[in-house]
MARBA-272456 format. One line per field, with one value per residue: residue number from 0; y, x, z of N, C-alpha, C, O in turn. Coordinates in Angstrom, 3 decimals. Each point is the difference from the previous one (the first is absolute). Layout:
N
k <- c(NUM / ...)
n_Y <- c(Y / ...)
n_X <- c(X / ...)
n_Z <- c(Z / ...)
ca_Y <- c(Y / ...)
ca_X <- c(X / ...)
ca_Z <- c(Z / ...)
c_Y <- c(Y / ...)
c_X <- c(X / ...)
c_Z <- c(Z / ...)
o_Y <- c(Y / ...)
o_X <- c(X / ...)
o_Z <- c(Z / ...)
***
This chain:
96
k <- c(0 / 1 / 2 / 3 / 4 / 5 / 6 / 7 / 8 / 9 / 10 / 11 / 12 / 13 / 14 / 15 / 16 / 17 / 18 / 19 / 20 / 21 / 22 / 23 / 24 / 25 / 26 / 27 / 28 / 29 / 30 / 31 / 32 / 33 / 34 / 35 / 36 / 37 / 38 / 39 / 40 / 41 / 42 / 43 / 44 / 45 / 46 / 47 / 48 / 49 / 50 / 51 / 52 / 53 / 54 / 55 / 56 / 57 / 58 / 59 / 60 / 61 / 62 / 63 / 64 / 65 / 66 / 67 / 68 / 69 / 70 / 71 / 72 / 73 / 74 / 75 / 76 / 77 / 78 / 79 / 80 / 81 / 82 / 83 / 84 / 85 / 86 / 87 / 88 / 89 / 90 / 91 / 92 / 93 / 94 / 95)
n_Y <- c(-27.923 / -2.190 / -0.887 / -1.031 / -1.286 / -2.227 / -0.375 / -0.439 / -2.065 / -2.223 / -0.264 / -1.339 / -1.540 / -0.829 / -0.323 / -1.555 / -1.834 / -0.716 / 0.033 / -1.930 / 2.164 / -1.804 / -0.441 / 1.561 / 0.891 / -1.540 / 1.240 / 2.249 / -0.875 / -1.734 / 0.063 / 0.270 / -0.244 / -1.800 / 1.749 / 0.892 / -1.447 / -1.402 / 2.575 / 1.049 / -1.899 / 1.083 / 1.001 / -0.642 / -1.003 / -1.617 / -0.921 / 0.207 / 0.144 / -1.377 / -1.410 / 0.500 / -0.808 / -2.014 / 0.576 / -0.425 / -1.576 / 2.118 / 0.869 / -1.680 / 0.649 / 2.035 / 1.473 / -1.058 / 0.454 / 2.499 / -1.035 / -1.193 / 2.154 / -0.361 / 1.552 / -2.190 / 1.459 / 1.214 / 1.689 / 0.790 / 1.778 / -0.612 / -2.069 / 2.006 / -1.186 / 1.170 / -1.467 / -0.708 / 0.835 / 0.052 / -1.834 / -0.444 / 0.646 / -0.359 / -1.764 / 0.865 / 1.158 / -1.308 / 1.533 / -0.099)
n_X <- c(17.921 / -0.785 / 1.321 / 1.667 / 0.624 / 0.513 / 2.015 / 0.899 / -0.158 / 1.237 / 1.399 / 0.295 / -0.068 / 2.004 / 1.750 / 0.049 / -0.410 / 2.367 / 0.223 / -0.723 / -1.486 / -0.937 / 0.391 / 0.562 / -1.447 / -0.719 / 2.047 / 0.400 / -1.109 / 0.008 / 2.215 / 1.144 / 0.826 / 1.244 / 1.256 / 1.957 / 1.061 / 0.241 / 0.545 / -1.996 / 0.620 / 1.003 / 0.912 / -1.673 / -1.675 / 0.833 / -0.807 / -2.820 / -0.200 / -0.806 / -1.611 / -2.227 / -1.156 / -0.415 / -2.676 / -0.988 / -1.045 / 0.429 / -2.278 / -1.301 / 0.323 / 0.031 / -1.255 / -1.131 / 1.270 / -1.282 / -1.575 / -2.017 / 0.489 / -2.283 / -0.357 / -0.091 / 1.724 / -0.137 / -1.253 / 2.421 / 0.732 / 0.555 / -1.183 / -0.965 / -0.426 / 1.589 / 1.164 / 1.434 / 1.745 / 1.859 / 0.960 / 1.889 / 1.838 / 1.747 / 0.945 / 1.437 / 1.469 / -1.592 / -0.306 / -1.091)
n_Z <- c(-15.971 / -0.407 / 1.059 / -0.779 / -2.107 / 1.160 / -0.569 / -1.707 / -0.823 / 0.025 / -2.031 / -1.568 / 1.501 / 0.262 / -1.562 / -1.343 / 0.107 / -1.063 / -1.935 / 1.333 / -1.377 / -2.408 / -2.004 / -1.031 / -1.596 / -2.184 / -1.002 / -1.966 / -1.271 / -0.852 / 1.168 / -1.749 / -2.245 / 0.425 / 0.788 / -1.635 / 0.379 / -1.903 / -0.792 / -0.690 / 0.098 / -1.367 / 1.967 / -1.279 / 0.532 / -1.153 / -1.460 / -0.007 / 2.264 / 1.132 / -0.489 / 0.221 / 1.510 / 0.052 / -0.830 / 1.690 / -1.459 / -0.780 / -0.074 / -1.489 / -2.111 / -1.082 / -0.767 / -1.923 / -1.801 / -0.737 / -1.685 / -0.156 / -0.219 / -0.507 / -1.601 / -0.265 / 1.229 / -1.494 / 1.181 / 1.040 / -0.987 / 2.118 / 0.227 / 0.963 / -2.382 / -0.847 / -1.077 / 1.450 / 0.888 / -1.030 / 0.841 / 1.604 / -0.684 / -0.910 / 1.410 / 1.296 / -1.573 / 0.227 / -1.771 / 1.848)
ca_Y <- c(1.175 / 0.236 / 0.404 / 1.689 / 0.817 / 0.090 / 1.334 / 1.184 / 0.654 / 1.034 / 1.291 / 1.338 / 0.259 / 0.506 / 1.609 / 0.482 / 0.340 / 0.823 / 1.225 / -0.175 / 0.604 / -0.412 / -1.348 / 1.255 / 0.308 / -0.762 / -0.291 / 0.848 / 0.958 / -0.366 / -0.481 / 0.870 / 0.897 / -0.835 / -0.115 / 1.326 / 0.555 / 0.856 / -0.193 / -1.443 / -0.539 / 0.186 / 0.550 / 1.127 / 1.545 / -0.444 / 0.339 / 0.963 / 0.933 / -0.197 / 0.165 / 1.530 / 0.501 / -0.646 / -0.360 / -1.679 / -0.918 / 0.086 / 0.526 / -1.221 / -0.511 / 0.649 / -0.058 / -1.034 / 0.198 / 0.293 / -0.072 / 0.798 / -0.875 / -1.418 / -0.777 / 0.020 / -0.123 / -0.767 / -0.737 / -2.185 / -0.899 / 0.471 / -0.527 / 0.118 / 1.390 / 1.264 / -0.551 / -0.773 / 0.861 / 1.036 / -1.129 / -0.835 / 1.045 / 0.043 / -1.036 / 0.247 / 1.183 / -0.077 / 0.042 / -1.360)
ca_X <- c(-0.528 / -1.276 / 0.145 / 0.552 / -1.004 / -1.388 / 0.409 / 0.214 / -1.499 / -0.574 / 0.464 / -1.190 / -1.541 / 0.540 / 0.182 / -1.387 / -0.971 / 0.125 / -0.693 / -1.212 / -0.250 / -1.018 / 0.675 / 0.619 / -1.669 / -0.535 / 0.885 / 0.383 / -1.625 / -0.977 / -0.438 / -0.576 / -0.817 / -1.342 / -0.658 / -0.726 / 1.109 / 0.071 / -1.090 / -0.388 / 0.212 / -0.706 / -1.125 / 0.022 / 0.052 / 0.485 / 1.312 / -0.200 / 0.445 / 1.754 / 0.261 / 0.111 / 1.031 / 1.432 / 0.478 / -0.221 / 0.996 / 1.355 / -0.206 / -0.001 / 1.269 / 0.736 / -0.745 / 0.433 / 1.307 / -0.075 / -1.235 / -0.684 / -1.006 / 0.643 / 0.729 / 1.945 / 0.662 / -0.083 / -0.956 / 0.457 / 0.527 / 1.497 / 0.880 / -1.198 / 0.374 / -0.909 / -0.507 / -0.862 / -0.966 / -0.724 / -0.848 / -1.428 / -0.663 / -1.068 / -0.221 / -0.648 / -0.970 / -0.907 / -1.731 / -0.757)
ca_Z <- c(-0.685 / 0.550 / 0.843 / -0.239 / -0.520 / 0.519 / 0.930 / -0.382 / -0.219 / 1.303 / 0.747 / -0.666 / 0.223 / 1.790 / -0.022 / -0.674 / 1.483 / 1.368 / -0.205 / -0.157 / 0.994 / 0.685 / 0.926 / 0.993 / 0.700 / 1.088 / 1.050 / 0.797 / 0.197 / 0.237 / 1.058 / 0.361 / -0.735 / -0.187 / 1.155 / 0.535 / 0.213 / -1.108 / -0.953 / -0.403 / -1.078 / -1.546 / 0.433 / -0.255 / 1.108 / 0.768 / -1.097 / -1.356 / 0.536 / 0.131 / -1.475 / -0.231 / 1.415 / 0.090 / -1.451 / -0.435 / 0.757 / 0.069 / 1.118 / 1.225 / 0.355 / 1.188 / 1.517 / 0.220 / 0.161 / 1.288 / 1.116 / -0.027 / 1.495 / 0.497 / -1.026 / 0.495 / -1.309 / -1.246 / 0.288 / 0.472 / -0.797 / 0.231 / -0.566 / -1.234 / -0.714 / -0.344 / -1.317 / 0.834 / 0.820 / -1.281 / -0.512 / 0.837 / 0.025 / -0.655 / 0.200 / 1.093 / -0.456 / -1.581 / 0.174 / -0.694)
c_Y <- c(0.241 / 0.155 / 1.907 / 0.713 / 0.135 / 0.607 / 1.309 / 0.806 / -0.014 / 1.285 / 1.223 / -0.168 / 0.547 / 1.243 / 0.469 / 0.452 / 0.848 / 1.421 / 0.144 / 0.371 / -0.653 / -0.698 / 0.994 / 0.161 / -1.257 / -0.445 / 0.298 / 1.553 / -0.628 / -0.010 / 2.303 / 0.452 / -1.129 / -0.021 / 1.230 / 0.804 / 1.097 / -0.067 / -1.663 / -0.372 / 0.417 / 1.041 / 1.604 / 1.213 / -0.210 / 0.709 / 1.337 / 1.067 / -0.418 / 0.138 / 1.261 / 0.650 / -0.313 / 0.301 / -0.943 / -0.934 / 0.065 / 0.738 / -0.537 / -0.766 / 0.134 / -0.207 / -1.665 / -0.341 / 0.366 / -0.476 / 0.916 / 0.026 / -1.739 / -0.988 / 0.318 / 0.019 / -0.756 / -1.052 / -1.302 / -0.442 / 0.226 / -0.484 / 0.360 / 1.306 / 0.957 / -0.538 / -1.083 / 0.998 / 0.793 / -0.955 / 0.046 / 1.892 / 0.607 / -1.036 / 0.659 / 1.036 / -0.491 / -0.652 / -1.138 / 0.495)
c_X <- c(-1.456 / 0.231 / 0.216 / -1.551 / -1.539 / 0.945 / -0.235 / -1.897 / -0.455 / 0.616 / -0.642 / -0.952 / 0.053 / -0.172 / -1.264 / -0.666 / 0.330 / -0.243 / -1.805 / -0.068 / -1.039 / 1.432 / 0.943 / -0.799 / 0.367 / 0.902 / 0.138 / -1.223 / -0.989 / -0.143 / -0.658 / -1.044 / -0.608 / -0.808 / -1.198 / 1.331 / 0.407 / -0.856 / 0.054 / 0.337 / -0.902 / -1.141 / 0.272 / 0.083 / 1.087 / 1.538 / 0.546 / 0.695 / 1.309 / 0.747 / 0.614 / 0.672 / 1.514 / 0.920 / 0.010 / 0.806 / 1.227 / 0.393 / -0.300 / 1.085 / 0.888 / -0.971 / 0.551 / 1.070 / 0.662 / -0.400 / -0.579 / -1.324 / 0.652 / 0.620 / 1.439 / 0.370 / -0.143 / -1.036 / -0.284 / 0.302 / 1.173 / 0.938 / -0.927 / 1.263 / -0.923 / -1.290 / -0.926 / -0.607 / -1.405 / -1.284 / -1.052 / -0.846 / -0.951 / -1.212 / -1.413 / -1.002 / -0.086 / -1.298 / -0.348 / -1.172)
c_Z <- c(0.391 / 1.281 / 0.154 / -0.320 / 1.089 / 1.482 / -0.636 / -0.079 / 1.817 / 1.060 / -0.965 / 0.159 / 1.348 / -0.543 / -0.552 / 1.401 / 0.935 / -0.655 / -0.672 / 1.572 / 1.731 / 1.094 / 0.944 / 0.925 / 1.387 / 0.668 / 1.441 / 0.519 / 0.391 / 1.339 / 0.557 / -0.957 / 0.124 / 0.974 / 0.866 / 0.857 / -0.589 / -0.841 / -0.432 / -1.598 / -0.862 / 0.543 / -0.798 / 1.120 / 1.338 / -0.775 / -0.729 / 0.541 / 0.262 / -1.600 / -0.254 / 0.906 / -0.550 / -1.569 / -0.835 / 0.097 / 0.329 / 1.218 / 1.190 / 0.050 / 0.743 / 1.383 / 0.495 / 0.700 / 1.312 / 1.628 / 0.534 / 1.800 / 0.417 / -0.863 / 0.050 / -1.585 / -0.885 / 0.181 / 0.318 / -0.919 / -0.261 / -1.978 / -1.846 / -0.419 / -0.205 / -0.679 / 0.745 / 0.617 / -1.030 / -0.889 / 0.924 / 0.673 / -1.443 / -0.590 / 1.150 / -0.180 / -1.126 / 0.805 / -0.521 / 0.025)
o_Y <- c(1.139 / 0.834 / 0.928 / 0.711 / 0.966 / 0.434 / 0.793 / 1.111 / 0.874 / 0.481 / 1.078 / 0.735 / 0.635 / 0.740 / 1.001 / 1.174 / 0.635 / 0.683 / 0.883 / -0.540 / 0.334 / 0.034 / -0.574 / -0.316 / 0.137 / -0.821 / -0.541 / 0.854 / 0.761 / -0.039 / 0.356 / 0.372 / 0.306 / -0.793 / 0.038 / 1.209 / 1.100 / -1.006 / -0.912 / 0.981 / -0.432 / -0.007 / 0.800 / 0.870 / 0.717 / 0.683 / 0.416 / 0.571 / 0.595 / 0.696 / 0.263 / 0.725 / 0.948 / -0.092 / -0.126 / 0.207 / -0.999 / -0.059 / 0.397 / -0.637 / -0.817 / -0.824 / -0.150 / -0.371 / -0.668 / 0.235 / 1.014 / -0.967 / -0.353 / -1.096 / 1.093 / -0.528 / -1.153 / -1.150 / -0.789 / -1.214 / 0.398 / 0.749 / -0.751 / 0.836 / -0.164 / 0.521 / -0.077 / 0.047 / 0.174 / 0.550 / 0.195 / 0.132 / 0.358 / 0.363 / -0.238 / -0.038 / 0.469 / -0.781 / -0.425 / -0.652)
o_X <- c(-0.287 / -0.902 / -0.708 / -0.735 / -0.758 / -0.758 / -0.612 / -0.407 / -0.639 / -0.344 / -0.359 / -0.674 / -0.961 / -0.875 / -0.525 / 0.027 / -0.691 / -0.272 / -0.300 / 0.440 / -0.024 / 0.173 / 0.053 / 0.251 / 0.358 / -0.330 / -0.064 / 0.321 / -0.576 / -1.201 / -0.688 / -0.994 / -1.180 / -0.936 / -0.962 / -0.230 / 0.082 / -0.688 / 0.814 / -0.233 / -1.094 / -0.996 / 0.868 / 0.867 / -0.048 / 0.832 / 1.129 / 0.537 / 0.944 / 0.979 / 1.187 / 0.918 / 0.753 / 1.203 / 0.487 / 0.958 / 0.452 / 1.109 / 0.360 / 0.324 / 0.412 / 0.318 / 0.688 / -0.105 / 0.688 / 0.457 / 0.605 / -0.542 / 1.132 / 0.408 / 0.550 / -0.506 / 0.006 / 0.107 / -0.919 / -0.195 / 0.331 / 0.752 / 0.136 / 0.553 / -1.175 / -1.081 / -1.141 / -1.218 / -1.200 / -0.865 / -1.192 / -1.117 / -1.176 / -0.848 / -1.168 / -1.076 / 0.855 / -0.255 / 0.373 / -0.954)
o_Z <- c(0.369 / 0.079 / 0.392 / 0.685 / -0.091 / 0.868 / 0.715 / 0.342 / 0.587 / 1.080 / 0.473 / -0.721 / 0.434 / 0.449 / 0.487 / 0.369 / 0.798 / 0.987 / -0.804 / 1.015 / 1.185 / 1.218 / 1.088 / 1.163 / 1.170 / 0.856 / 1.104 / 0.827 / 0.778 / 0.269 / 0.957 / 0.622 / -0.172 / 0.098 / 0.768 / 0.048 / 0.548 / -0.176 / 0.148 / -0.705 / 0.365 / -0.724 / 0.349 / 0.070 / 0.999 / 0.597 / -0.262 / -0.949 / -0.520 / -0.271 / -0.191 / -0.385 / -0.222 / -0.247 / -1.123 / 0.745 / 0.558 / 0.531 / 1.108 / 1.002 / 0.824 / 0.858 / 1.010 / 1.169 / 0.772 / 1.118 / 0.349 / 0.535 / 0.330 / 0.385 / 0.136 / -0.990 / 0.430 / -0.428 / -0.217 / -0.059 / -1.117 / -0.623 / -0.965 / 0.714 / 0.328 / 0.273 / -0.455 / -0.167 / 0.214 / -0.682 / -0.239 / 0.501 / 0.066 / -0.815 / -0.306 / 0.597 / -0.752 / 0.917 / -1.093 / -0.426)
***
């Protein structure tokens, strides 16, 4: 039974994370928005127009999805749901 139970908490902390946008970010984004590739992570002027251009996050979503210039569909993250994609993107436009 303790067994089960210390399996079971590490498959909900698997799932907990896998929709924490930072930890999406640093999978599957970082080798381009951490770089300058793509807008950059948490950059206001980098963001504030696509925001508004696209509609906001649901609008980068799709662009996401799509791919966009040099970003490939679903932004390399072949195996991310809507809900992973929708985390580490709005994960990516909040202002620090």
């Amino acid at each position: 039974m303790k067994k089960l139970i210390i399996a079971a908490s590490l498959c909900l902390a698997s799932f907990a994370q896998a929709d924490d946008g930072e930890a999406i970010y640093n999978s599957a984004c970082v080798a381009c928005h951490g770089t300058g590739i793509g807008p950059m992570v948490h950059m206001k002027g980098a963001w504030q127009a696509r925001l508004e251009a696209k509609g906001g996050v649901d609008g980068l979503l799709e662009s996401a999805k799509q791919g966009l210039n040099a970003m490939p569909p679903m932004g390399g993250c072949n195996d991310c749901s809507d809900e992973q994609l929708r985390a580490a993107i709005t994960y990516m436009t909040t202002f620090q």
